[in-house]
N, C-alpha and C positions, 0 to 999 in steps of 0.2 A: 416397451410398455407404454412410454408417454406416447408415441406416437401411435400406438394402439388407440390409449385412450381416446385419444383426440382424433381417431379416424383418418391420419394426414397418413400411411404407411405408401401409399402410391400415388401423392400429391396432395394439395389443400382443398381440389373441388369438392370435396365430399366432408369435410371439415366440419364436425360434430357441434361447435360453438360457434358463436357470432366472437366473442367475449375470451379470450383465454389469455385469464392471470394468475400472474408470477406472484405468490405470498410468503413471504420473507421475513424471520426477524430483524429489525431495524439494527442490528447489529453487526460487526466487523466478517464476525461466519456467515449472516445471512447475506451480506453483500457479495461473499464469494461465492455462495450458492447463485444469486441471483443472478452473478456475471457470466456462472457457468451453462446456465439456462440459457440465456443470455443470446450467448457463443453457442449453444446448439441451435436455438432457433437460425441466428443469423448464417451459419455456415451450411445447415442441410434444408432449412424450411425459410429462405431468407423474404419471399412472399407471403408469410403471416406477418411480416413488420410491413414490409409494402403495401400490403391492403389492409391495415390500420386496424388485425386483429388483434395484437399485444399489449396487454398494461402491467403493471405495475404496484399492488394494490401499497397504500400507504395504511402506517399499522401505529396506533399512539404510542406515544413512550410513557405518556402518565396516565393518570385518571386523578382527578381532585372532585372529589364531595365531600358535602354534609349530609344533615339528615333528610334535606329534602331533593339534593338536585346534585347527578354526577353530570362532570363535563369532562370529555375525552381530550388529550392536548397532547401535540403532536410536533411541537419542537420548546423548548421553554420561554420564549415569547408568550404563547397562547398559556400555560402553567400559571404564568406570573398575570395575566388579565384572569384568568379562573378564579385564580386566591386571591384577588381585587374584588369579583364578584361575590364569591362564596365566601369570604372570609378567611381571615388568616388564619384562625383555627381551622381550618378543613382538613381532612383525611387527604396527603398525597401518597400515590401506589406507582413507583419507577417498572414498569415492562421491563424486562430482560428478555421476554423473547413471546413468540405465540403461543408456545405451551403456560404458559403463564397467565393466561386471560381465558376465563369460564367462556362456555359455550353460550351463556345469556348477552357475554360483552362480546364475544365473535362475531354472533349475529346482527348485532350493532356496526358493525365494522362492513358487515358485507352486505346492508340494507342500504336503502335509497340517499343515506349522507355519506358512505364509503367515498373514499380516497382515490380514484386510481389516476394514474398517470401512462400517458398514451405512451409506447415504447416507436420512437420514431429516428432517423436518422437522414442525415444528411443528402439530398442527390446530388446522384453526381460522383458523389465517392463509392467505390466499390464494395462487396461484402469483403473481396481478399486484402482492400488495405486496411478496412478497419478491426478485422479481425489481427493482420500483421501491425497496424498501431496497439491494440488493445492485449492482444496475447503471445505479441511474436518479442525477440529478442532485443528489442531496442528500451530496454530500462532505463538508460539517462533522460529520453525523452519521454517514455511515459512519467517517470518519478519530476520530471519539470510539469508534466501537463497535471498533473495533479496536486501537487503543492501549490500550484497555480491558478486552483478550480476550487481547489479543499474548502469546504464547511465545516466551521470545527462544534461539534455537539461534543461537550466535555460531560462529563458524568460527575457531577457535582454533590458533596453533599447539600439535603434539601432542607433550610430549616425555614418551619413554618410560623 
């Protein structure tokens, strides 16, 4: 089906988007979803990352307003300068996932200040190692390369 959609079923020349992003809840399920796209692009279409078709789109975790002015915030850095701005009284809304965010704040997400992050990789290294680093059987060293990379976004409670 996805490769239907995207017209790739018998190569990329004919490849229906300039553009084609991965939309993910910022959470632990959508990260495996994301890894799983991921690994299909890289393994059977691994020249839609080479020719710098693939993003990423990045998706807020909060939203803080008042009555005059939301501002989208996308790791709690930005949350805690919002509620600077907006006041500490402001309405904060924690995202759990994209079903969670109305079609008015979607379209915010996917207009001319959206998020994305280019999906790029190394040259030089092959698609078969980095698939064999990333989903093959060597868990000591993936579980080292990522305690070692880790960003930790704790899920706090928020008082305002």
């Amino acid at each position: 089906m996805l490769q239907a959609a995207l017209n790739i079923e018998d190569g990329i020349e004919y490849l229906r988007y300039n553009k084609v992003v991965i939309a993910t809840d910022a959470d632990v399920d959508g990260m495996h979803i994301r890894l799983l796209l991921l690994t299909f692009f890289l393994q059977f279409f691994p020249e839609m990352i080479r020719d710098g078709h693939l993003y990423i789109l990045q998706t807020p975790l909060f939203r803080v307003r008042n009555k005059k002015e939301t501002i989208y915030c996308y790791d709690d850095d930005e949350r805690k300068k919002a509620l600077d701005k907006l006041g500490k009284t402001s309405e904060i809304t924690r995202f759990k996932g994209l079903g969670e965010i109305s079609p008015d704040e979607f379209s915010f997400m996917i207009g001319p200040d959206m998020r994305l992050d280019h999906v790029e990789y190394e040259e030089g290294k092959g698609v078969k190692e980095l698939l064999a680093f990333y989903m093959g059987k060597n868990t000591p060293d993936r579980q080292d390369f990522i305690i070692e990379n880790l960003r930790e976004d704790v899920d706090k409670q928020i008082v305002a």
